[in-house]
N, C-alpha and C positions, 0 to 999 in steps of 0.2 A: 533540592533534588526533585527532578518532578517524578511520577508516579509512571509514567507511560508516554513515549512518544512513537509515533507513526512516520515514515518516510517515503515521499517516491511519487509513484504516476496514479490513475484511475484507479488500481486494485486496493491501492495504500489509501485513497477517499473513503472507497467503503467500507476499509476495515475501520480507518476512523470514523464512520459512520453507528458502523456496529459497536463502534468504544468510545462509549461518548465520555471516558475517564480518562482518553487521550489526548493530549495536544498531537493536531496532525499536520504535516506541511508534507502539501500532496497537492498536482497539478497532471490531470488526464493530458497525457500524449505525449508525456515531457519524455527527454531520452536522459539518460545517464548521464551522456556529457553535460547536458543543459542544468539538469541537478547540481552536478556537483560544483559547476562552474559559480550559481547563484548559490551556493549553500555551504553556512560558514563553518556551522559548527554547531554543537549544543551542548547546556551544562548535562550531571550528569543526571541516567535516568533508573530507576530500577527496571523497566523493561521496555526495549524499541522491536518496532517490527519493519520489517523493508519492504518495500515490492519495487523495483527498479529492473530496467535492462529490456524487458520485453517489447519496446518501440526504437528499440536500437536497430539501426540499419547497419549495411555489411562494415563502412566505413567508420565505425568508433570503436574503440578502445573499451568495450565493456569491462572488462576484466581489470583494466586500471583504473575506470573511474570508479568501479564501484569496491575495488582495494581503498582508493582517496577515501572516498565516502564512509566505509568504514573506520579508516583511521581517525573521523570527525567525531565518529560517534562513540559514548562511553554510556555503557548501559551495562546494570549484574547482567543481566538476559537478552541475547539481541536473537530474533528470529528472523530467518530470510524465510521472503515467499516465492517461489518457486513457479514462474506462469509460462504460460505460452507452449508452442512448439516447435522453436528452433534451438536444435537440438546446443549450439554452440552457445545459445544464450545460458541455457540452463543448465550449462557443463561452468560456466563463466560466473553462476551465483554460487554453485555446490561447490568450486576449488575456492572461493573467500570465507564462504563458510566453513569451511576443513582448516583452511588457515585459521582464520580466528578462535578456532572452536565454539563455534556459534549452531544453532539450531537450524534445521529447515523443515518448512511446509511445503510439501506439492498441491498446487493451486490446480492444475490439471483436472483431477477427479470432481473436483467440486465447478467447473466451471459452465456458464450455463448456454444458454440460444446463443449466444457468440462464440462461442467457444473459447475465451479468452477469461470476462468477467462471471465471479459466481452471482448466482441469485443470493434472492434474501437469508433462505436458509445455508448455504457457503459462507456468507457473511459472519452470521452469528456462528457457525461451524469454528470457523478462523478465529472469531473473536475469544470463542472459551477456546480453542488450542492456546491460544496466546495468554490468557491468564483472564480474560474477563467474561463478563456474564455474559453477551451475545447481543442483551436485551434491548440495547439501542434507546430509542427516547423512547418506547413503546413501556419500559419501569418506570419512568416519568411523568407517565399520562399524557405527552406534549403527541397528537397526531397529526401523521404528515402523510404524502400519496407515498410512501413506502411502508410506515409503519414500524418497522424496526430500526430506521435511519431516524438521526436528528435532522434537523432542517437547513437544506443547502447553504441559508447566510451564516450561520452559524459554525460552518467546516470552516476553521482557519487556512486561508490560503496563503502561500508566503508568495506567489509568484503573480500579483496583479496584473488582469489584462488578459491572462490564458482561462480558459474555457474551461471549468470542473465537471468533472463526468456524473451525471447526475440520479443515477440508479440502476437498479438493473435491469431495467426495460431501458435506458435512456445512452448515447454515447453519444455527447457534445454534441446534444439538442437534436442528434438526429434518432428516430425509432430504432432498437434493432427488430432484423427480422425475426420470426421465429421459425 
């Protein structure tokens, strides 16, 4: 059984980032369908966290991939993360959440100059909502230009070839603005 797994696009890297007690399979810009289509299943976990749907355009099925999605995953604890601002996406995480009886975080309050990803302290915010310390590799002594992130080769990525969002200044290699 593993301890903690992570799922989903950018938001789901830096919670894995912030949870370095997590296995994460997280690819920035990915949509739901492209998830769930690559993503088979996993054994079970005592606690998963989501962040999907928020790169969903008008044209997919949120709502049923990320039903699929759920049905893969078996965890005592699963918390969906809550991001963005269109309004049908996040009506689209809260009705699988209701279903499952699963948890949610709203991502919103904590999210930073982009208004989509949080900074560091969101990060670790998320990471004790979720059940862990926040501390990133920073309990470790390992330093890196984030500091509460482990170090980008180290985020398991299941989706070779796609671009990982690289911090919270950073959004596949390009600067955000502030």
């Amino acid at each position: 059984m593993l301890d903690c797994l992570v799922l989903g696009d950018s938001i789901a890297v830096g919670v894995g980032q912030a949870r370095p007690d997590c296995q994460t399979i997280a690819v920035s810009g990915i949509s739901s369908d492209h998830f769930v289509q690559m993503f088979p299943g996993t054994p079970q976990a005592r606690t998963a966290v989501i962040s999907l749907g928020v790169n969903d355009g008008d044209g997919i099925a949120t709502a049923d991939n990320l039903a699929k999605l759920r049905g893969r995953v078996a965890a005592d604890t699963i918390y969906w993360l809550v991001s963005g601002t269109n309004q049908h996406i996040r009506d689209a995480v809260r009705a699988i959440a209701g279903r499952f009886g699963d948890r949610l975080i709203d991502v919103l309050p904590l999210a930073g100059a982009d208004h989509i990803h949080p900074d560091r302290t969101g990060y670790a915010r998320l990471a004790a909502e979720t059940g862990g310390t926040g501390a990133g590799s920073a309990a470790s002594g390992t330093r890196t230009a984030y500091q509460d992130f482990q170090p980008q080769d180290q985020v398991y990525r299941a989706f070779p070839g796609l671009k990982v969002w690289n911090g919270p200044a950073n959004l596949n290699g390009v600067p955000v603005r502030q």
